[in-house]
N, C-alpha and C positions, 0 to 999 in steps of 0.2 A: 841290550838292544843296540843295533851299529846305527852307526849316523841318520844313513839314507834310510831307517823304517822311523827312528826319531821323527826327520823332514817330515816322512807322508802321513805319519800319524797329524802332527801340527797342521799340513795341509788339510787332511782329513776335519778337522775340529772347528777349522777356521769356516771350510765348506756347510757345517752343518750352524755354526754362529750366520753364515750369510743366508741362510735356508736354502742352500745349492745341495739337496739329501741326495737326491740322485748323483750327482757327482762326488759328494761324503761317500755313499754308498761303493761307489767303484773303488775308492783309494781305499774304504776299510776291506774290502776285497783280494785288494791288490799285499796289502799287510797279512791279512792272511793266508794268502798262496805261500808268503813270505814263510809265517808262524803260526800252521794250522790249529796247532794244540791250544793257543793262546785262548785263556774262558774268558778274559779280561775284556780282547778285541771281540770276538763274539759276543757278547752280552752288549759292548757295546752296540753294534753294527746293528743287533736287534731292535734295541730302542730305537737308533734313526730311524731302520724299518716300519718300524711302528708310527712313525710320526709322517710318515708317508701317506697323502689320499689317498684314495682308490684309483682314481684316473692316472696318476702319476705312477702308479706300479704296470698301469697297464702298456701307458701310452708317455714318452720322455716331450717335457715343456715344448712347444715351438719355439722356435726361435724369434717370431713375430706374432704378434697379435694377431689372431682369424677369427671372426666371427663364427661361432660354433652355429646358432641357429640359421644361415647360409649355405655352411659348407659343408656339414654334416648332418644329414638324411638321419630320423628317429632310428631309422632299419637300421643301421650301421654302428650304433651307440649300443654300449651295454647298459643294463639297468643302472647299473651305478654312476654312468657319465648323463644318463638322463635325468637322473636323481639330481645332481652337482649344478646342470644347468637350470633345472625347475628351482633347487635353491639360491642360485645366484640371481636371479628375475625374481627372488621375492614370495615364489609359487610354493608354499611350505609342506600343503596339502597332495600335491602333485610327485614331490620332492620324496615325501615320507611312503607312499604308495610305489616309487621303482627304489626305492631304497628294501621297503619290505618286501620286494619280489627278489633282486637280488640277493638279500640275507637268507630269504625260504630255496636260492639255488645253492647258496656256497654255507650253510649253516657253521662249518669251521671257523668261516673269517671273521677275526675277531675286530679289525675296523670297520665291514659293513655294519655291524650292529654298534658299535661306539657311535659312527656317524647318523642311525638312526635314533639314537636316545636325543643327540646332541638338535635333532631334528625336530623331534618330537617336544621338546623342550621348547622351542624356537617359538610353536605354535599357541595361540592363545587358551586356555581351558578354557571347555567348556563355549558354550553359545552365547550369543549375547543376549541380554535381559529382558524378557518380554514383558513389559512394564504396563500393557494392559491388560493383563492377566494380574498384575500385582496385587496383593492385598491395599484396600484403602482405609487410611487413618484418620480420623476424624480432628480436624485440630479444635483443642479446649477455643471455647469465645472467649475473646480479653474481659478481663475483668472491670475495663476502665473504657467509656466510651469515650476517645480522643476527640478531641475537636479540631477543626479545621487550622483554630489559633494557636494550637500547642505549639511549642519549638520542636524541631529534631530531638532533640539532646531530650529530652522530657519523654517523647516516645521510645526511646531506644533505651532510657532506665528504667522506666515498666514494662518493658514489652515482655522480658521471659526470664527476667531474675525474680530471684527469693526476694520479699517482703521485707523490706527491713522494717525494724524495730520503731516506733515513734517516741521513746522516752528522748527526753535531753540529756547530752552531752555534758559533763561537767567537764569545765575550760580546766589543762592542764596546769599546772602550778610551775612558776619562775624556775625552783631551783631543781639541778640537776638531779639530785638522788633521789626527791619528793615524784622530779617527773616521770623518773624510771620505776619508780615502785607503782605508781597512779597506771602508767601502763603495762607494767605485771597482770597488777588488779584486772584491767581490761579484756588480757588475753586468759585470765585464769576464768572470767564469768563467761566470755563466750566459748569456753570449753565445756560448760556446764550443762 
């Protein structure tokens, strides 16, 4: 490969690390006029393709900032740039509906339907809960009628654990190996 397709290749790479594809796009173009045969540069030049919007194949970046909902009339937009702006406002359901009209005109293109999965995803399942419809549960009555004078702490260790046990405890022994066998003992009964 001579020097200058080296340069535009690198130029080309660095284009698409800055996400400048459309201008990636032209240099891998301009390499291939160079080296039509090349499956390397082709394959490559596809993928950037591929990683290209929809709007961005149609229509190149502005160069400034425009408010699209100002300056461009729904009439003038194709489905998939109506789609792009219902999804950037947030509008998912709006979004997913001129995405699906777009993909039922061009059923080949393979990013309208990518960008509609991606959409479709976006969106929440399903409805939200209709919780008076819900089944109702009956909560069991405590077993213990609390008194006013109880502590916190005394409510919140009966309120929904297991029962413990009321035998006594026998107090651990001093030495080490006696303490570790005494708590063997311990875990071997409560596996019982």
């Amino acid at each position: 490969m001579p020097g200058d397709m080296v340069e535009l290749e690198q130029r080309a790479e660095r284009a698409v690390r800055r996400g400048e594809l459309l201008s990636a796009l032209e240099l891998f173009e301009q390499l291939l006029a160079m080296q039509p045969d090349d499956e390397r540069l082709q394959k490559r030049m596809e993928s950037v393709r591929a990683l290209l919007q929809p709007s961005e194949v149609h229509d190149p970046p502005l160069p400034e900032p425009v408010d699209a909902e100002i300056d461009a009339s729904p009439e003038s937009l194709s489905d998939a740039e109506q789609g792009e702006l219902h999804a950037g406002a947030g509008r998912f359901g709006q979004a997913i509906s001129c995405y699906e009209r777009a993909a039922a005109a061009a059923p080949e293109n393979e990013l309208l339907r990518e960008r509609l999965e991606e959409l479709r995803a976006l969106i929440a399942p399903g409805a939200p809960a209709d919780l008076a419809s819900a089944e109702r549960i009956a909560a069991p009555a405590p077993r213990h009628a609390a008194s006013r004078a109880e502590s916190r702490s005394h409510k919140l260790a009966h309120a929904s654990f297991a029962p413990m046990e009321d035998r006594p405890v026998a107090r651990l022994p001093k030495d080490p190996v006696k303490m570790l066998e005494a708590l063997l003992d311990r875990v071997r009964a409560a596996r019982r």
